[in-house]
C-alpha positions as CSV (number, residue, x, y, z in Angstrom):
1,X,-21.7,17.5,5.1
2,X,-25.1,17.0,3.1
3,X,-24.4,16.6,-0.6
4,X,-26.8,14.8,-3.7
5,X,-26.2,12.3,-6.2
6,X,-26.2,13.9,-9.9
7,X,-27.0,11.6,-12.8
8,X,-23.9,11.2,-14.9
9,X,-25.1,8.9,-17.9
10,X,-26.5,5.9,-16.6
11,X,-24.9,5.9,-13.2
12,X,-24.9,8.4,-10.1
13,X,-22.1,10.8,-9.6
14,X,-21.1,13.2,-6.2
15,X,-18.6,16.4,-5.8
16,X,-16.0,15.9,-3.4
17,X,-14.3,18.7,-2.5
18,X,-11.1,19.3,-3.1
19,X,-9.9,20.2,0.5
20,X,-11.4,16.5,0.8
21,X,-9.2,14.9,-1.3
22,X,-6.3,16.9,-0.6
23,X,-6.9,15.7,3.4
24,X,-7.1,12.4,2.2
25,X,-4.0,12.3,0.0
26,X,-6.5,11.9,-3.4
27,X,-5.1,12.4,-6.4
28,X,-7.0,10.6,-9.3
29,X,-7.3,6.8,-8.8
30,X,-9.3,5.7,-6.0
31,X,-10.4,2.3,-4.7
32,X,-13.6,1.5,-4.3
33,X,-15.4,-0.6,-1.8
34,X,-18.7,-1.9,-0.2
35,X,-18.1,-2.0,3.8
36,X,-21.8,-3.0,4.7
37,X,-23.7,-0.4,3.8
38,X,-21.2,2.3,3.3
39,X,-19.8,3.4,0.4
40,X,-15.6,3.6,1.4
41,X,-13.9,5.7,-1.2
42,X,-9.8,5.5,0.2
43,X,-6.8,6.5,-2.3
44,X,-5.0,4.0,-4.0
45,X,-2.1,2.9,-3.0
46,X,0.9,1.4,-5.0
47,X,1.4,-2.1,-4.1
48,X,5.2,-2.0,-2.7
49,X,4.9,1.8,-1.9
50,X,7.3,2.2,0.8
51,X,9.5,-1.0,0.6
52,X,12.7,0.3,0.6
53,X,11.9,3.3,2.9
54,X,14.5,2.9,5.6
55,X,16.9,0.8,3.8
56,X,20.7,0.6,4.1
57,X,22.6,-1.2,1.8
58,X,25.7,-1.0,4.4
59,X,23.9,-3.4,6.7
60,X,22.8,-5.8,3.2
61,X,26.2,-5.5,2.8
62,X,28.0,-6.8,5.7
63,X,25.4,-9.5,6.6
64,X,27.4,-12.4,6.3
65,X,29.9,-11.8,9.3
66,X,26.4,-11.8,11.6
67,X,25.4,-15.5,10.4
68,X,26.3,-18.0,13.2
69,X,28.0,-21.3,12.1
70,X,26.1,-24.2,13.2
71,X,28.9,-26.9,12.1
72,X,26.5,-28.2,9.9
73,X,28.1,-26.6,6.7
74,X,30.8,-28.8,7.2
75,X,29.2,-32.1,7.0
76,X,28.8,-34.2,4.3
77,X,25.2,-33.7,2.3
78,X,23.6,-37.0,1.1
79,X,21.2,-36.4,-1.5
């Protein structure tokens, strides 16, 4: 697609459109970056988005019984 840069105060500006964005998952913050000589526009992200996405807190729960006992625990510690 063939756009132009607009002046918008002392910088340049484009129009994306908005079936753009929506493709891209684009709300209102973006990150911005240099990649050579392109321009990469690419929505941003919250940091952790997605961490607990799959999570079970029946398997946290009952973790202990899957630990192996090494005999170690019951030795003496020197500090």
């Amino acid at each position: 697609m063939k756009s132009t840069l607009r002046k918008i105060g002392n910088s340049r500006g484009i129009l994306i459109p908005a079936s753009f964005l929506a493709a891209c998952e684009i709300d209102n913050e973006i990150e911005l970056r240099l990649d050579g000589n392109r321009i990469v526009i690419e929505p941003l992200r919250a940091p952790r988005a997605g961490w607990f996405e799959g999570y079970d807190d029946v398997t946290d729960r009952d973790a202990w019984p899957d630990l192996v006992e090494t005999g170690i625990e019951n030795e003496d510690w020197e500090w």
